[in-house]
N, CA, C and O atoms as a MOPAC input file, in Angstrom:
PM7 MOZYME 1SCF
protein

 N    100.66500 1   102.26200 1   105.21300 1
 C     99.44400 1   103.04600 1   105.24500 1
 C     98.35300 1   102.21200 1   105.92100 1
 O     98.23900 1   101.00900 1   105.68500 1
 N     97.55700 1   102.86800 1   106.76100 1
 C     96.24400 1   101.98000 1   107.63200 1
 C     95.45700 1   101.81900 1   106.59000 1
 O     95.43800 1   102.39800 1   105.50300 1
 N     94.77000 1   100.92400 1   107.05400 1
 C     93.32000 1   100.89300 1   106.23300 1
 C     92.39900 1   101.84600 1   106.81900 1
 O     91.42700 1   101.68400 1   106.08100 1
 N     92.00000 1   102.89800 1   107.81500 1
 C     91.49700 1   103.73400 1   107.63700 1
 C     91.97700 1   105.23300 1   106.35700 1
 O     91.38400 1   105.89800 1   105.50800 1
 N     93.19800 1   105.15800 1   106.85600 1
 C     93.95400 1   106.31200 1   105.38800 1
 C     93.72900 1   106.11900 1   104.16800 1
 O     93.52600 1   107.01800 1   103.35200 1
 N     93.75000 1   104.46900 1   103.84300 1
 C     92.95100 1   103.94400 1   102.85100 1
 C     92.18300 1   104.12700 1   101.88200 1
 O     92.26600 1   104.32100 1   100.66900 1
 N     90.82900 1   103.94800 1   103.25600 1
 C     89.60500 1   104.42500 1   102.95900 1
 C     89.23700 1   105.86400 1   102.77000 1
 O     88.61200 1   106.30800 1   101.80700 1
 N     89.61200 1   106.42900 1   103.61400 1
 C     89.76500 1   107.88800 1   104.00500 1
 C     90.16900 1   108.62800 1   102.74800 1
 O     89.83400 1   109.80500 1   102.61900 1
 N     90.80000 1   108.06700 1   101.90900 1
 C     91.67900 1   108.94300 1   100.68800 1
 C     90.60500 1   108.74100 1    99.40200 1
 O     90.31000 1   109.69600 1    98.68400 1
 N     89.98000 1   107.20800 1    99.16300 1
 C     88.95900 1   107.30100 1    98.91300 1
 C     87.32200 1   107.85400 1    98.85900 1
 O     86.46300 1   107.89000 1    97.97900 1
 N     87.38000 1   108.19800 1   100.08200 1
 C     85.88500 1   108.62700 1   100.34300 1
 C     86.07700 1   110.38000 1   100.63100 1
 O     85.26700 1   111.00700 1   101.31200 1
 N     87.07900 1   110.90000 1   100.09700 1
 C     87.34300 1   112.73900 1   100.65200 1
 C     87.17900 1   112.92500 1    98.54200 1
 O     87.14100 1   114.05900 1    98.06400 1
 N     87.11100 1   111.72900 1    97.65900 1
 C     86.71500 1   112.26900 1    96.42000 1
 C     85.21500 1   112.93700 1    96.11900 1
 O     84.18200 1   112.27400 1    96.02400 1
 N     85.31200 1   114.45500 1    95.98400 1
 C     83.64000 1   115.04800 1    96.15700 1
 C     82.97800 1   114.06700 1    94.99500 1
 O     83.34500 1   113.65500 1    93.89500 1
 N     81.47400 1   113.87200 1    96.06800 1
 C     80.68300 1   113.07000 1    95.54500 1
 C     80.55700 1   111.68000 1    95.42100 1
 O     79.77500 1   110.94800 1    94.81400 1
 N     81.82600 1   111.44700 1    96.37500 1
 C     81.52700 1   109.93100 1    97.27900 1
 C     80.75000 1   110.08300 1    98.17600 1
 O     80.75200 1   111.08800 1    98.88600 1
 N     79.67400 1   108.78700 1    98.35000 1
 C     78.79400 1   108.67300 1    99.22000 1
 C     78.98200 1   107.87100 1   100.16200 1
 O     79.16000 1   108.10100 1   101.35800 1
 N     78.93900 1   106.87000 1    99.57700 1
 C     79.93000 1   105.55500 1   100.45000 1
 C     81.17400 1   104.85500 1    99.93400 1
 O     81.69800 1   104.91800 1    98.82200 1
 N     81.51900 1   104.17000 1   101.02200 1
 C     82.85500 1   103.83600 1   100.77400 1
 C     83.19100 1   102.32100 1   101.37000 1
 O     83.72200 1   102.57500 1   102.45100 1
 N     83.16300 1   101.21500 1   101.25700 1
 C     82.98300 1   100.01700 1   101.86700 1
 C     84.14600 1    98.84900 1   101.36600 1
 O     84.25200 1    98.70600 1   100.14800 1
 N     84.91700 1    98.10700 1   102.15000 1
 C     85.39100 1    97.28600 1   101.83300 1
 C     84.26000 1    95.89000 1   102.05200 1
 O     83.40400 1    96.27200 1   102.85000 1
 N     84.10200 1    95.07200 1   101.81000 1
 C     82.99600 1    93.44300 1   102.04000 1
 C     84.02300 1    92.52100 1   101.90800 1
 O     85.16400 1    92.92500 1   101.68300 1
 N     83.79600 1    91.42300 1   102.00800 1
 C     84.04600 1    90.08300 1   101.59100 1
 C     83.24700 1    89.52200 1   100.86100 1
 O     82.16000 1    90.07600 1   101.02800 1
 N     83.14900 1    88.52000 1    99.95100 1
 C     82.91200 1    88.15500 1    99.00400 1
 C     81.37900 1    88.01100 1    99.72000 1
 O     80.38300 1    88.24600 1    99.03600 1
 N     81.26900 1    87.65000 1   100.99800 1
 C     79.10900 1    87.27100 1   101.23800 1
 C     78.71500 1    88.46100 1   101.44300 1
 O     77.69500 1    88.64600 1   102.10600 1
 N     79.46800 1    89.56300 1   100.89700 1
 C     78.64900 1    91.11800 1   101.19600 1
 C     79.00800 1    91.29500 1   103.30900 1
 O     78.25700 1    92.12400 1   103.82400 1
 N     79.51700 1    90.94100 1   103.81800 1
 C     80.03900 1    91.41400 1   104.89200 1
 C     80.75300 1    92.63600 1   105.28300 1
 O     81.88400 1    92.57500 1   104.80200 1
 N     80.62200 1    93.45200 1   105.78400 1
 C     81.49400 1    94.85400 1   105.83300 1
 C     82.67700 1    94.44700 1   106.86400 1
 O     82.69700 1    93.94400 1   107.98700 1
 N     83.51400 1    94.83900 1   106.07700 1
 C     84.62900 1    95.00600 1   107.36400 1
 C     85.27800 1    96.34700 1   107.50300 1
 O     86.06500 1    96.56900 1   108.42300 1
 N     84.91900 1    97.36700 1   106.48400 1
 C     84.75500 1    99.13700 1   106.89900 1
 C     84.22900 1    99.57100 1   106.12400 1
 O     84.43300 1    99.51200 1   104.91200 1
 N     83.49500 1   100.06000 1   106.67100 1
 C     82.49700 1   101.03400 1   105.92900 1
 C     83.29800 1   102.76100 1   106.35700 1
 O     84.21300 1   102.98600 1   107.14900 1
 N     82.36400 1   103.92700 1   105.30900 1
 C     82.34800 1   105.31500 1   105.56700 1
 C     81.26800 1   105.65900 1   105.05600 1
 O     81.22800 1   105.60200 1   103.82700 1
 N     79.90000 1   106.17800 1   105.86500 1
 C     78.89900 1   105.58600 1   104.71900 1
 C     77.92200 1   107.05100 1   105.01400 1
 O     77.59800 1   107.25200 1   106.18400 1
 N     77.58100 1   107.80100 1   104.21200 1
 C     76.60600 1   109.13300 1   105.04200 1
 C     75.22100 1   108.95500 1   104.94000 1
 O     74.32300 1   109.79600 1   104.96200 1
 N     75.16100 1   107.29400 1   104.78400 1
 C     73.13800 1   107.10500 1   105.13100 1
 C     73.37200 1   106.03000 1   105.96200 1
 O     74.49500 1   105.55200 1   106.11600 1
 N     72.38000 1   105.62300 1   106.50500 1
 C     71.94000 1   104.78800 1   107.97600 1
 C     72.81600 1   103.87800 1   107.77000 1
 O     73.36100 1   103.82200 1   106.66700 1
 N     73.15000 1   102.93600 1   108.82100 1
 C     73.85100 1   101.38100 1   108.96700 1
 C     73.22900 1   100.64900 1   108.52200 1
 O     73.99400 1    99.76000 1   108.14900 1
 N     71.82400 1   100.28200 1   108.17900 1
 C     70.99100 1    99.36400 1   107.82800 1
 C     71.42200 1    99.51700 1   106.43200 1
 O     72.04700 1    98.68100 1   105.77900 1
 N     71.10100 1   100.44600 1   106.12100 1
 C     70.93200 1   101.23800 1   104.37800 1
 C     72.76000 1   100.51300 1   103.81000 1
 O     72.84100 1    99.90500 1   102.74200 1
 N     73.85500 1   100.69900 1   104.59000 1
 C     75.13700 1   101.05400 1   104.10500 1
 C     75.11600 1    99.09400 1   104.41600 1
 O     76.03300 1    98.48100 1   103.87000 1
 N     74.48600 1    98.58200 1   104.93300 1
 C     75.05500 1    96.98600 1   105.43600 1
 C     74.49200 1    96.45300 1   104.03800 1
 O     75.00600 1    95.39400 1   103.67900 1
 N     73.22900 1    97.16600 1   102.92100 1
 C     72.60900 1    96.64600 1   103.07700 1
 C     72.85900 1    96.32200 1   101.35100 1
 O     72.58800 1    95.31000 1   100.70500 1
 N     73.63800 1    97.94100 1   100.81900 1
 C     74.51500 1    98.86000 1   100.49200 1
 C     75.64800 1    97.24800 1    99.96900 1
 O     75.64500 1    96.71400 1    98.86000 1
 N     76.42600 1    96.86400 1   101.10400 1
 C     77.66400 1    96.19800 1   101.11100 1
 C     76.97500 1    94.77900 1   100.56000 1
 O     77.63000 1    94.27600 1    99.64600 1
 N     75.97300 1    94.16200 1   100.88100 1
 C     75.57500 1    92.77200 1   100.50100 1
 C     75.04000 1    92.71100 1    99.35700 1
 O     75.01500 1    91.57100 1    98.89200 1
 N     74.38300 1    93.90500 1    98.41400 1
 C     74.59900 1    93.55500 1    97.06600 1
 C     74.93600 1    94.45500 1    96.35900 1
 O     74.27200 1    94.76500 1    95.37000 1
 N     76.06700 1    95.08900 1    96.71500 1
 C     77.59000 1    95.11100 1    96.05500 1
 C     78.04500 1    93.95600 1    96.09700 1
 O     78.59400 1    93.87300 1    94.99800 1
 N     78.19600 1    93.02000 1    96.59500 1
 C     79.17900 1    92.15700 1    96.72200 1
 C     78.35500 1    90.91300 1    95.73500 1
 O     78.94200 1    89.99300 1    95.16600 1
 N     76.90300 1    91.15700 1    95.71000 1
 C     76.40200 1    90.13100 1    94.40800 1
 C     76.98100 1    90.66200 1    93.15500 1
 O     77.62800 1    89.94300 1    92.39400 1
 N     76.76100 1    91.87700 1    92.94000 1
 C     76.99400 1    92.39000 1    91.78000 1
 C     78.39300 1    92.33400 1    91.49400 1
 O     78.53600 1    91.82800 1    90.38100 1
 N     79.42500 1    92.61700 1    91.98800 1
 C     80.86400 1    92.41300 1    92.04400 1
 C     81.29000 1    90.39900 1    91.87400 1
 O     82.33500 1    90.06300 1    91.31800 1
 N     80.35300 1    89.39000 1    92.41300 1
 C     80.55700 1    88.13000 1    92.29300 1
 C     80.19400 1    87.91700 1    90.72700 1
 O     80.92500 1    87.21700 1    90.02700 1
 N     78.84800 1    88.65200 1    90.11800 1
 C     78.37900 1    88.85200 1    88.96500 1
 C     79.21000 1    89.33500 1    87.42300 1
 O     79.17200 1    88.80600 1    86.31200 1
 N     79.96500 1    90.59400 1    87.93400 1
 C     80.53300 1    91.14800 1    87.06000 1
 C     81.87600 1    90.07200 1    87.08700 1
 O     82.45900 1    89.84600 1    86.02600 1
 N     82.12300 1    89.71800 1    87.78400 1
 C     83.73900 1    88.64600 1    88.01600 1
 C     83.55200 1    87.61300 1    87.17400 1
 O     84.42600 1    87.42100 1    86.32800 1
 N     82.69900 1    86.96800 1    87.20600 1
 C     82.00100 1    85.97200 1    86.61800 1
 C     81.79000 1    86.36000 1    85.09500 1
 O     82.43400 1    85.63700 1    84.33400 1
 N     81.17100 1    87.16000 1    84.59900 1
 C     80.55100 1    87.73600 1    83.30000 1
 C     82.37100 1    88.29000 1    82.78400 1
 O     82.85200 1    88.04400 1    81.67800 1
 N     82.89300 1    88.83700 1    83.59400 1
 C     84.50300 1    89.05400 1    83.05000 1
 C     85.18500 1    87.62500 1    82.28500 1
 O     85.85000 1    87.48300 1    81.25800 1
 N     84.60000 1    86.53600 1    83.46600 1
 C     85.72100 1    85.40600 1    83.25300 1
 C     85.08500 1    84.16700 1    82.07700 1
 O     85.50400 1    83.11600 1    81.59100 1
 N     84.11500 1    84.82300 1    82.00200 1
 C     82.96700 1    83.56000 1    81.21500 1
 C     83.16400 1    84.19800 1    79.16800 1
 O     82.88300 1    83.61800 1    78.11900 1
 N     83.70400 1    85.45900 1    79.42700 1
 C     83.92000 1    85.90600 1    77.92600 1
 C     85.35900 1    85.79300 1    77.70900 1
 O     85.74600 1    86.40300 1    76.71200 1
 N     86.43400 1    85.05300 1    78.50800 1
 C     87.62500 1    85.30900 1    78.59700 1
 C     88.38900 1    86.44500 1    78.75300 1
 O     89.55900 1    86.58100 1    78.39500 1
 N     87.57300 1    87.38400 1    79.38700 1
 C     88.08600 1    88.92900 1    79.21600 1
 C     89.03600 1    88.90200 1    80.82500 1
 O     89.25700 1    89.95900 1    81.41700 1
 N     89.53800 1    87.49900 1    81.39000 1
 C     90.44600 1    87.29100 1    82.16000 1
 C     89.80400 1    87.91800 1    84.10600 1
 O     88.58900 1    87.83900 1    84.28800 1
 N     90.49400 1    88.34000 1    85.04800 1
 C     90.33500 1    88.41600 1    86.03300 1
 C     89.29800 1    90.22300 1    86.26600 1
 O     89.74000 1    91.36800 1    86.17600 1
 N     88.45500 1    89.93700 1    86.44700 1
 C     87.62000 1    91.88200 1    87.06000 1
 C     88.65600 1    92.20100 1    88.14500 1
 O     89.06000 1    91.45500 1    89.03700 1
 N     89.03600 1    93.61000 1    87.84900 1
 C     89.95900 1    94.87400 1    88.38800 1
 C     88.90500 1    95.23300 1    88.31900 1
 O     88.10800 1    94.34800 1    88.63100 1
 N     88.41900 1    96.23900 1    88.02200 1
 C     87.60500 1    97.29600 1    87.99800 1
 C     85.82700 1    97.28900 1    87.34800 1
 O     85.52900 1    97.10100 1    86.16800 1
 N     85.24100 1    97.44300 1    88.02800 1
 C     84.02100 1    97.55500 1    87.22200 1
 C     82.90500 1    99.01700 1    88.15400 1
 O     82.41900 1    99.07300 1    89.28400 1
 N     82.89700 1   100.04400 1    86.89000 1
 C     81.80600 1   101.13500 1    86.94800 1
 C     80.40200 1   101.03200 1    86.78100 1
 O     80.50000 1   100.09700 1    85.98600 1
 N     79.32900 1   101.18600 1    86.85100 1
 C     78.32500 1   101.56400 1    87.05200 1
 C     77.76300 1   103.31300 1    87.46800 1
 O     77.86700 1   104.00500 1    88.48000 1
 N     77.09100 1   103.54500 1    85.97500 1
 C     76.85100 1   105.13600 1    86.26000 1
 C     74.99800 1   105.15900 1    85.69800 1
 O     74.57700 1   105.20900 1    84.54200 1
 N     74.45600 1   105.12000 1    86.59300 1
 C     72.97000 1   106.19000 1    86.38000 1
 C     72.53100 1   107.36200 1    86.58500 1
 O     73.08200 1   108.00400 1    87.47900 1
 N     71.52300 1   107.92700 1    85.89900 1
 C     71.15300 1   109.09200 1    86.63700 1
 C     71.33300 1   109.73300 1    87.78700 1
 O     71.48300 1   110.94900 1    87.90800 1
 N     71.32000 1   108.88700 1    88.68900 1
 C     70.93400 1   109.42700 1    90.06200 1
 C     72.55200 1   109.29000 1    90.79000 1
 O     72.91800 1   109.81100 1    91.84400 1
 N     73.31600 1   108.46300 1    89.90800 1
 C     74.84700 1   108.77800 1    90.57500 1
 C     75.31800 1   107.02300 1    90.30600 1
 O     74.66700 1   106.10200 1    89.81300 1
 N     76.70000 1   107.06400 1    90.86000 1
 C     77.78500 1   105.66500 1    90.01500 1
 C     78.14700 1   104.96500 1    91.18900 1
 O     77.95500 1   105.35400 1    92.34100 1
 N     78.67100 1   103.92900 1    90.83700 1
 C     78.91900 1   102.42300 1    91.83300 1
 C     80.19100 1   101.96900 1    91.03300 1
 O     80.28400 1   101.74400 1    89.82600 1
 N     81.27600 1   101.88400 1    92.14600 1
 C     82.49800 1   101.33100 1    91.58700 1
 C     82.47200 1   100.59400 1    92.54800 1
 O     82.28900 1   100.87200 1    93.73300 1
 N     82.75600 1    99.11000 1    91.79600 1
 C     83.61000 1    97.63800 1    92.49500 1
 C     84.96200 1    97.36900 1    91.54200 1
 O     85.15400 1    97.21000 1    90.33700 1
 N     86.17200 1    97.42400 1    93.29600 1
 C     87.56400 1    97.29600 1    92.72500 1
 C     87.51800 1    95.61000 1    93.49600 1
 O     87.00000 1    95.36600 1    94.58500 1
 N     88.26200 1    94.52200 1    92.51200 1
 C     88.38200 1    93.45100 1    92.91700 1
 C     89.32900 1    92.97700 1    94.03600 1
 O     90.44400 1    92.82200 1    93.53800 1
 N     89.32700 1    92.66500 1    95.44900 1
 C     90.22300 1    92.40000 1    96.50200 1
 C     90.48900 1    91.02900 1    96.27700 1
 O     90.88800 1    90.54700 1    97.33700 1
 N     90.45100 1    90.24900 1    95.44800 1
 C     90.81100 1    88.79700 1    96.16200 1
 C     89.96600 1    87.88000 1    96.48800 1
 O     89.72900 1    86.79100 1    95.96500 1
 N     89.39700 1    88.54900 1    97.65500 1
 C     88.38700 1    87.90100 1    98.74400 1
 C     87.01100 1    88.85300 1    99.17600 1
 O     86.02500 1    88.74400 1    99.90500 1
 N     87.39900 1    89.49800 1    98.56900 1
 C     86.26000 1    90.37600 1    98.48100 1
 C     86.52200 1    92.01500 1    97.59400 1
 O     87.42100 1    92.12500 1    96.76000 1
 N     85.56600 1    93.20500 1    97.95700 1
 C     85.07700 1    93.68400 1    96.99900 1
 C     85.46900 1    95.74100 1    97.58000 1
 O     84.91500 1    96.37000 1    98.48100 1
 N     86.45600 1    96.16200 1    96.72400 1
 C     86.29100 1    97.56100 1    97.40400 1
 C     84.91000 1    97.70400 1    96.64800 1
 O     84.45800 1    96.97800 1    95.76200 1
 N     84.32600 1    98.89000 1    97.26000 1
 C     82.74400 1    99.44000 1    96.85700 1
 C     82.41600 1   101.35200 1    97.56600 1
 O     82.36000 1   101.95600 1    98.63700 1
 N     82.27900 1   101.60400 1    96.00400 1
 C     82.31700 1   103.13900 1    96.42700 1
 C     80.93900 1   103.56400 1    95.32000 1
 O     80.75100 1   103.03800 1    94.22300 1
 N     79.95500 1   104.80200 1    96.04200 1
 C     78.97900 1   104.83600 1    95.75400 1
 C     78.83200 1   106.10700 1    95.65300 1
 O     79.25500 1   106.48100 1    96.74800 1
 N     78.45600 1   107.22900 1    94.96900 1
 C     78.77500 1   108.28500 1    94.41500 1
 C     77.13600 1   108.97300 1    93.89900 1
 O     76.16600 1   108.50200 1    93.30600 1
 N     77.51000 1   110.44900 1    94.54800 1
 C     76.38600 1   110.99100 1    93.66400 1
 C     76.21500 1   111.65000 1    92.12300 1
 O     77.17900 1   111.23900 1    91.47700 1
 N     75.62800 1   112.24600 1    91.53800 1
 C     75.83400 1   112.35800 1    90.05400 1
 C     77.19700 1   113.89000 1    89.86700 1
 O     77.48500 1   114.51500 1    88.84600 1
 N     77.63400 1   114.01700 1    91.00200 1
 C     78.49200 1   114.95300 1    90.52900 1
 C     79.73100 1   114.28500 1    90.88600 1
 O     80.75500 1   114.92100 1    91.13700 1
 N     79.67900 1   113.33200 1    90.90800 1
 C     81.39000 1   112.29800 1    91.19200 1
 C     82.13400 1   112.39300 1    90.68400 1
 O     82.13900 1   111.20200 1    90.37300 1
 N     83.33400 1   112.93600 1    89.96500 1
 C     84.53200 1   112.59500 1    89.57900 1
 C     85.25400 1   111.37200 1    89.18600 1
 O     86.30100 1   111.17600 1    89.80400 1
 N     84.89900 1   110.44700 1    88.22900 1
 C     85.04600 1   108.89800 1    88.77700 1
 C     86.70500 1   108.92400 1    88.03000 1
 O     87.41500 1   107.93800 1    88.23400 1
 N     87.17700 1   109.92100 1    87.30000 1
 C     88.49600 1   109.51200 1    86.40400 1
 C     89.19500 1   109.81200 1    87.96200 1
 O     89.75700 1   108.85900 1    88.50200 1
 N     89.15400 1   111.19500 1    88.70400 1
 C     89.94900 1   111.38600 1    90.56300 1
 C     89.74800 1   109.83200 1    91.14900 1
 O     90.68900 1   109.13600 1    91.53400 1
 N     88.20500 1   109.37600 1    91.14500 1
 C     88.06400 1   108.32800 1    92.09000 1
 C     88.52100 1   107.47200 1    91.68000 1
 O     88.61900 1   106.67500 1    92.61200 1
 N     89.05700 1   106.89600 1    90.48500 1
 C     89.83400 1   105.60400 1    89.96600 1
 C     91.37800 1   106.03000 1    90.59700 1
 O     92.06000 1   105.58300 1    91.51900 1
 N     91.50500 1   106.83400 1    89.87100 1
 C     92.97700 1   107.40200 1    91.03100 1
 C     93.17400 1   106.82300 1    92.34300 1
 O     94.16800 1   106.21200 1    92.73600 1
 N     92.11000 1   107.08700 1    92.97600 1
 C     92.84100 1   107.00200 1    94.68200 1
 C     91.47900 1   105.30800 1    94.71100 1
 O     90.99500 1   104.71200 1    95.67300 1
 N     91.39100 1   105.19300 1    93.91000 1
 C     90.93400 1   103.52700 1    94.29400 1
 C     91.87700 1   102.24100 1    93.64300 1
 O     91.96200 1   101.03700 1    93.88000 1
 N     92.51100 1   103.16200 1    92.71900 1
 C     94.24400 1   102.22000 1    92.06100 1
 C     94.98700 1   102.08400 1    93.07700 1
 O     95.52300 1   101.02300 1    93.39700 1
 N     95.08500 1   103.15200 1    93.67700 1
 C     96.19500 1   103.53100 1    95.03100 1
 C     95.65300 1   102.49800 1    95.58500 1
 O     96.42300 1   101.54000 1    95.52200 1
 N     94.47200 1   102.20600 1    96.20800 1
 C     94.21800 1   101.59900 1    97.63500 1
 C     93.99900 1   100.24500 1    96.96300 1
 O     93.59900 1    99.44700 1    97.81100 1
 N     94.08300 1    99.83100 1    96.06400 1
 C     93.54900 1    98.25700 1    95.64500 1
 C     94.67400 1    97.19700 1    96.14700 1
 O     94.40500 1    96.22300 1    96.85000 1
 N     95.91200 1    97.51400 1    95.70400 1
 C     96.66400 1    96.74600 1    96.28700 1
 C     97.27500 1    96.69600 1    97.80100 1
 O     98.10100 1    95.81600 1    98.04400 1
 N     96.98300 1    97.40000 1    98.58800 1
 C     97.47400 1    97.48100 1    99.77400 1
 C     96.19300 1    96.58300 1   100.32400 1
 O     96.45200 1    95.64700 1   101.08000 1
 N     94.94000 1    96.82800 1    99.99300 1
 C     93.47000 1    96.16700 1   100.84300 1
 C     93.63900 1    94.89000 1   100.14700 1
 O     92.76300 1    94.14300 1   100.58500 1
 N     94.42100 1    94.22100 1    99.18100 1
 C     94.01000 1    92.93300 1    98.58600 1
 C     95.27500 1    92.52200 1    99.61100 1
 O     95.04700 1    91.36700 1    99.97100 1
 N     95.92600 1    92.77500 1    99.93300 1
 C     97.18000 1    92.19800 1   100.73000 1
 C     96.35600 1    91.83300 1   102.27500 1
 O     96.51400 1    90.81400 1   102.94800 1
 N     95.50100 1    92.93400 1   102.56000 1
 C     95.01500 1    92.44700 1   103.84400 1
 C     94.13100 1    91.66200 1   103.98600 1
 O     93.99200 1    91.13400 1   105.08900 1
 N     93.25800 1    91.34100 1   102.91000 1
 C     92.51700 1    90.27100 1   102.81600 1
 C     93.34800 1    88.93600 1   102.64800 1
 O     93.38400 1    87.96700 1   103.40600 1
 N     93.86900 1    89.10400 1   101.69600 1
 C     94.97300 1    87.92200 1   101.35900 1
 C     95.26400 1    86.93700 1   102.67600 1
 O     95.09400 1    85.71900 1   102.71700 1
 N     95.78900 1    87.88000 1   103.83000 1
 C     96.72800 1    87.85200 1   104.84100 1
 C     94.90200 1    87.17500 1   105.40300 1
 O     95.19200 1    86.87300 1   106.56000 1
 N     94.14400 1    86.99400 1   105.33300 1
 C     93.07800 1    86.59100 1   106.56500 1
 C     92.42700 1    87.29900 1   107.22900 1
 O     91.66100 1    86.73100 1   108.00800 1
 N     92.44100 1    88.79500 1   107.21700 1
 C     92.41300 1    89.35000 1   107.98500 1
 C     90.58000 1    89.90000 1   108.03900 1
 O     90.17500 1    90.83700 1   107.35200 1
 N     89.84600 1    89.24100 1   108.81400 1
 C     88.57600 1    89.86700 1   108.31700 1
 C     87.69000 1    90.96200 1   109.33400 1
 O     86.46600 1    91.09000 1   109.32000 1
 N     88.65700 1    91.70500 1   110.21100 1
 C     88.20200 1    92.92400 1   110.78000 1
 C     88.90600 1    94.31900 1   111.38000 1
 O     89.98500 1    94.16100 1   111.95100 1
 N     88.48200 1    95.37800 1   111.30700 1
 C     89.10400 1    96.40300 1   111.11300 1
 C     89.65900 1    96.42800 1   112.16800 1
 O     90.35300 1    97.41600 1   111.92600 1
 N     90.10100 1    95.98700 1   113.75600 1
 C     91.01200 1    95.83500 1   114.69400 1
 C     92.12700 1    95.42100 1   114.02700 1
 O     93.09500 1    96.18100 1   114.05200 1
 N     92.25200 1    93.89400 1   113.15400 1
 C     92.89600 1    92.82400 1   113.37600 1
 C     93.99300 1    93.56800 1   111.63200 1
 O     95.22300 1    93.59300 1   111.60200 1
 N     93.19200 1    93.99000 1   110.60600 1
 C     93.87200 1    95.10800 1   109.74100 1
 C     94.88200 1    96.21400 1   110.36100 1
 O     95.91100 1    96.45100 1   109.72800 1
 N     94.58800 1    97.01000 1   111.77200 1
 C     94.89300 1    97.93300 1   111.74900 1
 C     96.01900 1    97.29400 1   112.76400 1
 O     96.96600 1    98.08000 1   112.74600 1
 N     96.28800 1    96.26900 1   113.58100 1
 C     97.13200 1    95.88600 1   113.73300 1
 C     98.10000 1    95.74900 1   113.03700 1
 O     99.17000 1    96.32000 1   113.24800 1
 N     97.81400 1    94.77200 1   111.85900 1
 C     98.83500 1    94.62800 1   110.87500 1
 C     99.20200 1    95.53400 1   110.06800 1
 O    100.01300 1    95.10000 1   109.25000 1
 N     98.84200 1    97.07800 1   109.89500 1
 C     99.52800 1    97.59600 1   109.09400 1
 C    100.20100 1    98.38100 1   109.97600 1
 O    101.22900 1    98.90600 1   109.54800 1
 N     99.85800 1    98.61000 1   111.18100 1
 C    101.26800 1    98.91900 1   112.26300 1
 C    102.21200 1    98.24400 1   112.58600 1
 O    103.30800 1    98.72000 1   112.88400 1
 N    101.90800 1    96.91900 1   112.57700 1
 C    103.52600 1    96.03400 1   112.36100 1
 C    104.21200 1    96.68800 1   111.84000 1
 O    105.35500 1    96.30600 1   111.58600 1

């Protein structure tokens, strides 16, 4: 499976907003995002504090390695799935579905932690390798 299908399977859950893979300094290496590039870059760099945060606060109570961490307010929810090396990140308005969106973000966690794993830090050099 590409890492666009990936993403793609992720971000078609109604009431995803964005959809972002980062690396651990908040770097995007794909975004799907339906507000500006500034907004979605900006979006990806602290997700990726908050995801270094929650990893940390997981490992400091012994509650072992962060998989998964939700975030739900008023105005709509923030899921960080743990890659490895960085951070899936999906951003949702208040009518999200998050039990569907854990679904197809279980699906995609292990295939995107393999491509990080592998080095891979841009969406050319991914989509190569999952056509190998």
């Amino acid at each position: 499976m590409s890492l666009q299908q990936l993403i793609d399977g992720v971000s078609r859950v109604t009431g995803v907003a964005a959809v972002a893979v980062v690396d651990y300094e908040g770097i995007p290496i794909e975004m799907r995002a339906a507000v500006g590039a500034a907004d979605a870059e900006r979006l990806a760099a602290w997700a990726a504090e908050l995801g270094r945060l929650a990893a940390e606060t997981a490992e400091s109570w012994d509650g072992g390695r962060l998989q998964l961490a939700l975030f739900e307010s008023s105005m709509g929810s923030l899921m960080l799935a743990d890659l490895g090396r960085g951070f899936l990140v999906v951003s949702g308005d208040p009518t999200l579905n998050t039990g569907r969106l854990r679904l197809e973000v279980e699906r995609a966690v292990e295939p995107l932690r393999q491509f990080l794993a592998a080095g891979l830090t841009s969406r050319e050099t991914m989509e190569r390798a999952a056509s190998a």
